[in-house]
N, C-alpha and C positions, 0 to 999 in steps of 0.2 A: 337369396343369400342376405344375411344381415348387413347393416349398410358399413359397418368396422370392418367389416372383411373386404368383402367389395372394395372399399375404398385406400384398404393395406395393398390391395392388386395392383387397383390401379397407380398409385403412389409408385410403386417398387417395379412396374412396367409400364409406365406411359405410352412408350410407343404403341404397344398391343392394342391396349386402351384409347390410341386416340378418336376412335369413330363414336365415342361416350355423347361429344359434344355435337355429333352433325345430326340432323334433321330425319325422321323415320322413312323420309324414303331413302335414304342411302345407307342408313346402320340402324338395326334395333336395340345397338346398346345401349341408347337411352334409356332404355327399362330395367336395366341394370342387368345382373347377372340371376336369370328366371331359375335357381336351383336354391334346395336347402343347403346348408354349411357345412352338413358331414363329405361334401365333395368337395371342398373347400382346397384341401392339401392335393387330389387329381389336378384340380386344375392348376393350382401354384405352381407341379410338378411340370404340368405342360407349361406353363408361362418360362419358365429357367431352361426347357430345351428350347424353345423357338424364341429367347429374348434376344436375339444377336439375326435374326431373321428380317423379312420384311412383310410381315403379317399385322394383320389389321383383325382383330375382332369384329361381324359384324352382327353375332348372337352368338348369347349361352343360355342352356336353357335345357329343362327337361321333360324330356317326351317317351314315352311308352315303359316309363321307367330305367329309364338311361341319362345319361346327361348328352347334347350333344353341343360340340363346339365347331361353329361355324366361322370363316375368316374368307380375306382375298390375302394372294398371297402364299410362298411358301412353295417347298419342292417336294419329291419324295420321303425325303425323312421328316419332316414336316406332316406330310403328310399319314405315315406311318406312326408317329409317336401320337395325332390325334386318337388315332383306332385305340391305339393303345390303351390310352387315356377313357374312350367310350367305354372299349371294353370293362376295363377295371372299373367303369362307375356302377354296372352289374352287380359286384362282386361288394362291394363297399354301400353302408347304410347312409342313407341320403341325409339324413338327419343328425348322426352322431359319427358316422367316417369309420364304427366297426364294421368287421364283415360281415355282409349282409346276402339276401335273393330278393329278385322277383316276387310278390304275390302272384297269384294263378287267380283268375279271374276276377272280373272286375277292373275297376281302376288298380292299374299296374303301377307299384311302387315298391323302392328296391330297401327294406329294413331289415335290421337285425333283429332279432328274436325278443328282444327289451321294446324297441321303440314299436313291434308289430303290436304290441299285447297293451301298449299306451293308447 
């Protein structure tokens, strides 16, 4: 994720963010936020249901063409609006935040029909 965005996250939820500054054996979000920016607004989305929570980010980042968000912390709905959130990164282009799929074979990457053909 670009470092403006990123850095509008963490500004606007610190708390979530605070594992930014502790050492990689305890949080990998020293490495910032491991996705492109068209999931930008998913995860914003999740940051405003769980900002009044006690979660802790300890990774974001994208694997098998998903985004997945990892924390300690957090109850069932919490936990529920995570999936949610995975889900929907499916569904949305990793790069520009339109709707997007999966690629089929190969390195799995979730783009819309513009960004697949770039």
């Amino acid at each position: 994720m670009s470092p403006e965005l990123e850095e509008k996250l963490c500004k606007d939820f610190p708390s979530l963010f605070s594992g930014r500054d502790k050492p990689i054996t305890e949080s990998l979000m020293s490495f910032g936020c491991e996705c492109l920016d068209g999931w930008y607004g998913i995860i914003r989305s999740f940051c405003w249901i769980a900002k009044d929570s006690d979660i802790v980010f300890t990774q974001i980042k994208e694997k098998y063409g998903g985004l997945r968000l990892y924390y300690f912390g957090g109850d069932d709905r919490i936990a529920g609006a995570c999936r949610m959130a995975e889900e929907m990164s499916y569904k949305t282009c990793e790069v520009c935040g339109c709707p997007g799929a999966p690629s089929k074979g190969g390195w799995i990457m979730t783009r819309c029909e513009s960004c697949r053909a770039t």
